[in-house]
MIKEMAR-713124 format. One record per residue (C-alpha): y, x, z; residue number from 0. Coordinates in nm, 3 decimals. Layout:
BEGIN
<pt><py>Y</py><px>X</px><pz>Z</pz><k>NUM</k></pt>
...
end
This chain:
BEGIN
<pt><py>-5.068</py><px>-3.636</px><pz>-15.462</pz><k>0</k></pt>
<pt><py>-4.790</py><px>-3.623</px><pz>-15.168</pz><k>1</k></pt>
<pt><py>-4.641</py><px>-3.255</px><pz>-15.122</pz><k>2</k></pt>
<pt><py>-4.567</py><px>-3.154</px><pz>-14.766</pz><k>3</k></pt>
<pt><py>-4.282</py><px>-2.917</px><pz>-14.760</pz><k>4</k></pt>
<pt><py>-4.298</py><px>-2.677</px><pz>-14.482</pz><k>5</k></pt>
<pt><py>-3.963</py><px>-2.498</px><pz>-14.385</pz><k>6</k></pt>
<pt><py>-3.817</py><px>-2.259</px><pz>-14.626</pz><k>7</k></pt>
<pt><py>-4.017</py><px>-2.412</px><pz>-14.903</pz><k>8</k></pt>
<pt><py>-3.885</py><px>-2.591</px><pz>-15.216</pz><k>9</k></pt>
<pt><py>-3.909</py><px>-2.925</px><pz>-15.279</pz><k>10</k></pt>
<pt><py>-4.056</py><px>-3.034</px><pz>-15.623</pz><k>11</k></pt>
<pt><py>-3.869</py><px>-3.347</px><pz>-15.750</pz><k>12</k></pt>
<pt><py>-4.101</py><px>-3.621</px><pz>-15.898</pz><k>13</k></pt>
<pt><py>-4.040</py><px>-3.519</px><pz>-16.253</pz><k>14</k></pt>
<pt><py>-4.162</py><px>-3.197</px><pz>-16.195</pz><k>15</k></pt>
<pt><py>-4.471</py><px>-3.344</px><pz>-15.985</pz><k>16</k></pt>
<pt><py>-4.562</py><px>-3.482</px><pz>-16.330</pz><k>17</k></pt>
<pt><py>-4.612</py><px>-3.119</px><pz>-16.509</pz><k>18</k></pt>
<pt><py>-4.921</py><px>-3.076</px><pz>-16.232</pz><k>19</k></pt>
<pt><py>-5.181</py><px>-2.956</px><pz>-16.489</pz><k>20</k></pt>
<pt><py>-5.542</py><px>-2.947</px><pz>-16.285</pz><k>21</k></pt>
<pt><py>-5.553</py><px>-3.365</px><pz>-16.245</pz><k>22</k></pt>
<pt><py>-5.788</py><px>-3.300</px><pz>-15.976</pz><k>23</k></pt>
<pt><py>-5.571</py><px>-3.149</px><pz>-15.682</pz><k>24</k></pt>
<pt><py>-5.551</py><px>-3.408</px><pz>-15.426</pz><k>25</k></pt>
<pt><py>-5.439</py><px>-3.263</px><pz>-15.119</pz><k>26</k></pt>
<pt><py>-5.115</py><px>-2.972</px><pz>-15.029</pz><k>27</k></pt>
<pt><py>-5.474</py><px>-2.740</px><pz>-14.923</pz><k>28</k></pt>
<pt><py>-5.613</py><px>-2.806</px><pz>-15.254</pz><k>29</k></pt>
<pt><py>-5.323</py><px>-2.714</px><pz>-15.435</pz><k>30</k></pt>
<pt><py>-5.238</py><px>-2.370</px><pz>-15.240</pz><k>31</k></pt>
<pt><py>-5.652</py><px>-2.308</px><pz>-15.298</pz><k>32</k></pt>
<pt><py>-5.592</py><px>-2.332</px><pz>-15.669</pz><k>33</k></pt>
<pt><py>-5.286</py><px>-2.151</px><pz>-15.741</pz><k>34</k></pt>
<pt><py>-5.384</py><px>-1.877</px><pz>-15.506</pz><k>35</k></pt>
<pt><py>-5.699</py><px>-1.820</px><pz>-15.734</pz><k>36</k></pt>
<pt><py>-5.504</py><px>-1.815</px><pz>-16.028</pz><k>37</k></pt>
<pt><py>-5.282</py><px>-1.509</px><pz>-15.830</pz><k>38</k></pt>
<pt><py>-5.605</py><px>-1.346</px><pz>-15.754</pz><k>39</k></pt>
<pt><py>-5.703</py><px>-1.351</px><pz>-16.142</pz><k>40</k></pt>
<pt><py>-5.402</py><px>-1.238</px><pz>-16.221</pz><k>41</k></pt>
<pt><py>-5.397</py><px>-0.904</px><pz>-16.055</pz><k>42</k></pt>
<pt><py>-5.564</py><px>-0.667</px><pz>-16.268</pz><k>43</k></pt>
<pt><py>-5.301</py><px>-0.732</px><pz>-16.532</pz><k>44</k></pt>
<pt><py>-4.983</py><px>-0.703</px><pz>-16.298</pz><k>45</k></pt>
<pt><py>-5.064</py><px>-0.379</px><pz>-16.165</pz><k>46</k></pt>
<pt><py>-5.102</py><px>-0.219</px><pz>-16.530</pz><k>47</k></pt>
<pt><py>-4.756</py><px>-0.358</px><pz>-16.609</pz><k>48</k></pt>
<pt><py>-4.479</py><px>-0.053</px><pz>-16.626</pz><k>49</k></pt>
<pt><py>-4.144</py><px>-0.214</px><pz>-16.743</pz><k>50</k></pt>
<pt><py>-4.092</py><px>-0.424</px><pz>-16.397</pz><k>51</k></pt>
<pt><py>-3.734</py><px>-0.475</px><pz>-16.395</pz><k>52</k></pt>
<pt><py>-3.645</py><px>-0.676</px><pz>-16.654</pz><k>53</k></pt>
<pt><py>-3.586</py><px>-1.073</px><pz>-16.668</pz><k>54</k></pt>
<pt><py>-3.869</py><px>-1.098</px><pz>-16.910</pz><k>55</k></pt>
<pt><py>-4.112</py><px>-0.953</px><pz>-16.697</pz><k>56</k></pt>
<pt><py>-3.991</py><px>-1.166</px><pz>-16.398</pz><k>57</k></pt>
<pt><py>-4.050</py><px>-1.494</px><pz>-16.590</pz><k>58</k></pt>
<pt><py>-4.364</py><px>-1.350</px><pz>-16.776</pz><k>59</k></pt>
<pt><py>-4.491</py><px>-1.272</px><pz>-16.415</pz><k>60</k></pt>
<pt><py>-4.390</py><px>-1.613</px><pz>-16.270</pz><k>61</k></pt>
<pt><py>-4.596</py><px>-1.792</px><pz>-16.611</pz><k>62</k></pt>
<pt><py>-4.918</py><px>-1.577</px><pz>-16.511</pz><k>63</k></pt>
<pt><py>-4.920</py><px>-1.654</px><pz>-16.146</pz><k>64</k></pt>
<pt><py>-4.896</py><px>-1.992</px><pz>-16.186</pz><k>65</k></pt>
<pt><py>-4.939</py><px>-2.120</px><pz>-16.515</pz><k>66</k></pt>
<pt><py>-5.285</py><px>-2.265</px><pz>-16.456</pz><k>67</k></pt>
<pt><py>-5.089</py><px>-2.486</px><pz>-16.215</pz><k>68</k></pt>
<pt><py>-4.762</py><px>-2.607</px><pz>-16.361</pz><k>69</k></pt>
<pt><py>-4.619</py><px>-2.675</px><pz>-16.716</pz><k>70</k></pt>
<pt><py>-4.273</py><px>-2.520</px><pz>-16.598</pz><k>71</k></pt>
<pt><py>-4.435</py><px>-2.220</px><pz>-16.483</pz><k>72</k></pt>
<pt><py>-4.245</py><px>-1.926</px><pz>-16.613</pz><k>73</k></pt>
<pt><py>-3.945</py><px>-2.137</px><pz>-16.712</pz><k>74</k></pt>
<pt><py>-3.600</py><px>-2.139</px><pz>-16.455</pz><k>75</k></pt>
<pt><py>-3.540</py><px>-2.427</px><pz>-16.326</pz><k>76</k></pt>
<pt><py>-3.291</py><px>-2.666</px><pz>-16.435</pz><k>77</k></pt>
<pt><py>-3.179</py><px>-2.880</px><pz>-16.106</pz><k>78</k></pt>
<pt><py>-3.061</py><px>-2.751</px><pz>-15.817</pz><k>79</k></pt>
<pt><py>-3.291</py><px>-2.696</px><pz>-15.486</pz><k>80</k></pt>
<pt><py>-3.284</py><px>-2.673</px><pz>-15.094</pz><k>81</k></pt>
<pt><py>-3.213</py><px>-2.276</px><pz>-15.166</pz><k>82</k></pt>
<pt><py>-3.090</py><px>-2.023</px><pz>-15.452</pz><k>83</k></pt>
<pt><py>-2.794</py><px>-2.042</px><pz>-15.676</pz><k>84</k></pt>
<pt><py>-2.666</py><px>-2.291</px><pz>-15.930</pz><k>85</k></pt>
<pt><py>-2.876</py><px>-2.312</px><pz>-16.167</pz><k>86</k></pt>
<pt><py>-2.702</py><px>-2.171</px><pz>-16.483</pz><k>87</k></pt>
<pt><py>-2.631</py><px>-1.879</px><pz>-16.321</pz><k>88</k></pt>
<pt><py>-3.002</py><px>-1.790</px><pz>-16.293</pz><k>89</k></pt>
<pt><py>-3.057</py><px>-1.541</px><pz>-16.594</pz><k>90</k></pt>
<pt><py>-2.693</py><px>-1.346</px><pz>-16.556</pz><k>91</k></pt>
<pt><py>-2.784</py><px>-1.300</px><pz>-16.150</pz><k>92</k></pt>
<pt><py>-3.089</py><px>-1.171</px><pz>-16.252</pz><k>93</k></pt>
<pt><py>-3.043</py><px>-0.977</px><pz>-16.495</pz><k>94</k></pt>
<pt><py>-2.749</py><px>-0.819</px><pz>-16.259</pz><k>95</k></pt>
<pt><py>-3.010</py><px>-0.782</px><pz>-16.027</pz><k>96</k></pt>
<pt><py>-3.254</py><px>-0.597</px><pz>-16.210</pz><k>97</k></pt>
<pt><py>-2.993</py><px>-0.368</px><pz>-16.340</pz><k>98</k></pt>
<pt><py>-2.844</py><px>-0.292</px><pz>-15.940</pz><k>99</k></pt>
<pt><py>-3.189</py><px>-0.166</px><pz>-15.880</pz><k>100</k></pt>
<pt><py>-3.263</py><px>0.045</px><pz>-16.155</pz><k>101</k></pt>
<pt><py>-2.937</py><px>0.186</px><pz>-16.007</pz><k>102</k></pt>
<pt><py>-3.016</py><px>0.206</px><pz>-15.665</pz><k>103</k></pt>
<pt><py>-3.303</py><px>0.375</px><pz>-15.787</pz><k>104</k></pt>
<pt><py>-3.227</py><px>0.610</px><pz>-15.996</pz><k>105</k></pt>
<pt><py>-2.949</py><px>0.734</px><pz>-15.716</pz><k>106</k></pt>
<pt><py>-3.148</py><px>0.714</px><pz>-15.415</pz><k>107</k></pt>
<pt><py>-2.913</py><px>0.426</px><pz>-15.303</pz><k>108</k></pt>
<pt><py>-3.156</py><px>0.372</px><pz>-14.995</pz><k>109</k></pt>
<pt><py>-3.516</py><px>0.486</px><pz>-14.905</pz><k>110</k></pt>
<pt><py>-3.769</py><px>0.299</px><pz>-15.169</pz><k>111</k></pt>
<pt><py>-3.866</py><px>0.039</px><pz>-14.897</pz><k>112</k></pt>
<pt><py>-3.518</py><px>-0.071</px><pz>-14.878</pz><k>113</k></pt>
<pt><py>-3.477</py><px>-0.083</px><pz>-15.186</pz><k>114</k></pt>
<pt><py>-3.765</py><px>-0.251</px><pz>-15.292</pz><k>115</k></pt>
<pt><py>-3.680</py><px>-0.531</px><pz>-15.001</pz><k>116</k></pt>
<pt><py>-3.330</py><px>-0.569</px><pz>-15.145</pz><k>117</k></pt>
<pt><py>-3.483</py><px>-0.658</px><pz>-15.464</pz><k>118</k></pt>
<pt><py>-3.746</py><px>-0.899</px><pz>-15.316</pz><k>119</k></pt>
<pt><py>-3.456</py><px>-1.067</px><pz>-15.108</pz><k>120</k></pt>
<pt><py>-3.232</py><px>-1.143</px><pz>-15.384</pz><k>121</k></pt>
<pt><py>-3.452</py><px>-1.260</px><pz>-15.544</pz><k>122</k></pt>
<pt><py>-3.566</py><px>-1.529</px><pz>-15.294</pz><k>123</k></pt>
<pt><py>-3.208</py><px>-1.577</px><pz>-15.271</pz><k>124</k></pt>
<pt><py>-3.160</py><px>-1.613</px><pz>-15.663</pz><k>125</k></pt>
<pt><py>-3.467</py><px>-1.865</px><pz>-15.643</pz><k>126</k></pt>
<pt><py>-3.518</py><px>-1.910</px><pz>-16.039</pz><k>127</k></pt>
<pt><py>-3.794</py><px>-2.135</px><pz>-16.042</pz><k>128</k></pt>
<pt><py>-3.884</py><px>-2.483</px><pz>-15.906</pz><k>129</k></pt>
<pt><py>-4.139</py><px>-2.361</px><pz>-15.679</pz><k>130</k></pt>
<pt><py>-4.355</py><px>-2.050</px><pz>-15.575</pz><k>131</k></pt>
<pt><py>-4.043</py><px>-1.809</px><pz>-15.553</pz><k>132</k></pt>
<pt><py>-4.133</py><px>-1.676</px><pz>-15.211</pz><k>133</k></pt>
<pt><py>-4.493</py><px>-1.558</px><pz>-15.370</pz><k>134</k></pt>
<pt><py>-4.331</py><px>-1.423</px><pz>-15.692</pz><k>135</k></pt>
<pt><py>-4.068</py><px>-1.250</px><pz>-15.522</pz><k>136</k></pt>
<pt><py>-4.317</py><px>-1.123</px><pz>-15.276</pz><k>137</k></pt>
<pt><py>-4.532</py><px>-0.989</px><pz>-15.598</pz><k>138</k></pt>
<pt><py>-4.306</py><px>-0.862</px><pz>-15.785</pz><k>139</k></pt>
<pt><py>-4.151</py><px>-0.653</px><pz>-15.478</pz><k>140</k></pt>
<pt><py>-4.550</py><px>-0.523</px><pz>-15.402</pz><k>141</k></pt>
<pt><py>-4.526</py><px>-0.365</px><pz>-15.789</pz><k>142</k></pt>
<pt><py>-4.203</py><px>-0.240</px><pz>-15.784</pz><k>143</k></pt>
<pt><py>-4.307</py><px>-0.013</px><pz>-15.457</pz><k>144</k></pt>
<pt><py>-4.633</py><px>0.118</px><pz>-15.579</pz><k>145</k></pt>
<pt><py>-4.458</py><px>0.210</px><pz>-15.905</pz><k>146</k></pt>
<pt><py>-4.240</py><px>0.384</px><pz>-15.714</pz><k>147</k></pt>
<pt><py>-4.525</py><px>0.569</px><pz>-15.563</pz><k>148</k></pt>
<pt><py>-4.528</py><px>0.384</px><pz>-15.234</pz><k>149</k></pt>
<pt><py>-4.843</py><px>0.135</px><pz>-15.094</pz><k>150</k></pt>
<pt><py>-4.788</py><px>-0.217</px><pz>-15.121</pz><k>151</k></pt>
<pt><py>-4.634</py><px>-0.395</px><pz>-14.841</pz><k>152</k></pt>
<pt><py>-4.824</py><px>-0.614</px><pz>-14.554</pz><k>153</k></pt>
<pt><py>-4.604</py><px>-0.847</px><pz>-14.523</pz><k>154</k></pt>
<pt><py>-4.645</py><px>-0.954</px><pz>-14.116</pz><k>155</k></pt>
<pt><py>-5.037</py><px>-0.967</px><pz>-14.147</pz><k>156</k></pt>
<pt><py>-5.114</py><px>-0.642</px><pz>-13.936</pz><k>157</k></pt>
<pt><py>-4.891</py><px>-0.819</px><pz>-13.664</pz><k>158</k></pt>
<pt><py>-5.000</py><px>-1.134</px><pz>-13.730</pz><k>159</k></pt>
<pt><py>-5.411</py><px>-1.071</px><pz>-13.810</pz><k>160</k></pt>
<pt><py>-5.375</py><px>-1.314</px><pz>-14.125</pz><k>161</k></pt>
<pt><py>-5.235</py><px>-1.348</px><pz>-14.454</pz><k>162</k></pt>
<pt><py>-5.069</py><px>-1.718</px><pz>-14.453</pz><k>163</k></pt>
<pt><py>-4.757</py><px>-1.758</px><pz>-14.483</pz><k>164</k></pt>
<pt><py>-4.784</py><px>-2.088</px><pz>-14.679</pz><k>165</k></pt>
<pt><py>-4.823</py><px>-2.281</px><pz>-14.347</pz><k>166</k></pt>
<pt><py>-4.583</py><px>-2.301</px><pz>-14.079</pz><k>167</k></pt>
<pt><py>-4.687</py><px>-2.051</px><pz>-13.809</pz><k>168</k></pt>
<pt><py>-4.557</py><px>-1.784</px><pz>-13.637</pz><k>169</k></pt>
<pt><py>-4.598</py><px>-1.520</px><pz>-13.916</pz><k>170</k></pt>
<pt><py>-4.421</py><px>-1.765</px><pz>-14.163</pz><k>171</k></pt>
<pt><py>-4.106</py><px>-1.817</px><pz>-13.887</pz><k>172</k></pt>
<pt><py>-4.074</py><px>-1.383</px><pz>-13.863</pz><k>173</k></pt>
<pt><py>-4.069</py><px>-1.412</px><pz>-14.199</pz><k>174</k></pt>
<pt><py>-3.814</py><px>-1.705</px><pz>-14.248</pz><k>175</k></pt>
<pt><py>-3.607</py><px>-1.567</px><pz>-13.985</pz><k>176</k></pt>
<pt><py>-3.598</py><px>-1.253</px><pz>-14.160</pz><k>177</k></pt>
<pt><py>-3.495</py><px>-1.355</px><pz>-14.474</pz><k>178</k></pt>
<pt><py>-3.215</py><px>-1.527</px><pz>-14.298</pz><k>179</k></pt>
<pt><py>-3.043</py><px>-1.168</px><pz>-14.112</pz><k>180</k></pt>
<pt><py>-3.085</py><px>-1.020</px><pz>-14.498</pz><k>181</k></pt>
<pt><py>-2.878</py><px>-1.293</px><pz>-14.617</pz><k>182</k></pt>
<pt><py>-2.601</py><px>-1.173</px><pz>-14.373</pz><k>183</k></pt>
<pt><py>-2.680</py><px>-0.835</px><pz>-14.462</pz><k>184</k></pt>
<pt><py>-2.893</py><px>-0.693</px><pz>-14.223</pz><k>185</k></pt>
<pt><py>-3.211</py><px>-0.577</px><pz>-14.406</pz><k>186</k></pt>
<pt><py>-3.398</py><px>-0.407</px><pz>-14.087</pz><k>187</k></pt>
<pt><py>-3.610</py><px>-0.725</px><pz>-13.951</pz><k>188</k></pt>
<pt><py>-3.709</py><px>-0.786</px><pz>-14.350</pz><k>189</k></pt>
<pt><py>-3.815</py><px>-0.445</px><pz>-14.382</pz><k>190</k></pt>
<pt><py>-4.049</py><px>-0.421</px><pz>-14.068</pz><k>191</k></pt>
<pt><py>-4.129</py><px>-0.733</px><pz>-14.155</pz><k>192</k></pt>
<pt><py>-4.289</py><px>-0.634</px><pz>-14.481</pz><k>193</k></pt>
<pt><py>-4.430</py><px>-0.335</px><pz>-14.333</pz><k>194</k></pt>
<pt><py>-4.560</py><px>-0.508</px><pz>-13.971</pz><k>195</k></pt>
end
């Protein structure tokens, strides 16, 4: 199967190529078809799940999404990528992470939104896995805000009347672009983003 890696995506290395599980997936199409059904099955479970912020529940989250797919789903990568930090660092950053919001929380650091944005940027940033970190980080930001009694964010599809942003498009540049001004610190075009 050849991968095509579209900007701000992750290459997978030919070792972890090898830990495909469904033999079957041909094409880049195929493969987004079958790991997006596995997110879809997935659903009813993560929204029942309380106890959000905690590296466990990040890689236990990860393993369900897309553990169908990959053998390494659910475990942090090991080699370093296009994006995200050196690779030992992983658990300490997020397990820093997890514990900044809890604290941002529980003293109304920023409004929820923001807060739940700051947590889905970092971790992008962090990147823990060998692939599917914008989708994980995008879930796992979605739970945190309707635990926090907010609605789930859009995530650019009122603006941009779909839901793709696993091809490059317009919708998937806002979004890249975004993530790029929160890296400097500027949190404003993520968080209309998310909302738009």
């Amino acid at each position: 199967m050849k991968f095509i890696f579209i900007e701000g995506a992750t290459p997978i290395d030919e070792d972890e190529r090898q830990d495909l599980i469904p033999r079957h997936i041909q094409t880049q199409d195929e493969l987004n078809a079958f790991e997006n059904l596995n997110i879809a099955q997935i659903m009813p479970w993560a929204h029942k799940q309380q106890n959000l912020l905690s590296v466990r529940f990040l890689k236990t989250l990860h393993k369900r999404m897309f553990g169908h797919t990959w053998k390494w789903a659910g475990e942090f990568r090991k080699s370093q990528k296009n994006i995200g930090i050196e690779a030992y660092r992983i658990e300490s950053e997020l397990h820093q992470l997890c514990g900044d919001i809890q604290y941002q929380i529980q003293h109304t650091a920023f409004s929820l939104d923001e807060i739940a944005i700051r947590f889905h940027h970092r971790l992008v940033f962090i990147h823990a896995f060998v692939n599917g970190n914008g989708r994980h980080a995008r879930l796992a930001c979605d739970l945190l805000i309707q635990n926090l009694g907010n609605s789930g964010f859009s995530w650019g599809s009122k603006t941009y009347n779909h839901n793709d942003l696993s091809s490059l498009n317009d919708m998937r540049k806002a979004y890249i672009s975004a993530l790029k001004s929160a890296d400097k610190g500027d949190y404003e075009k993520l968080i209309e983003f998310s909302r738009g």
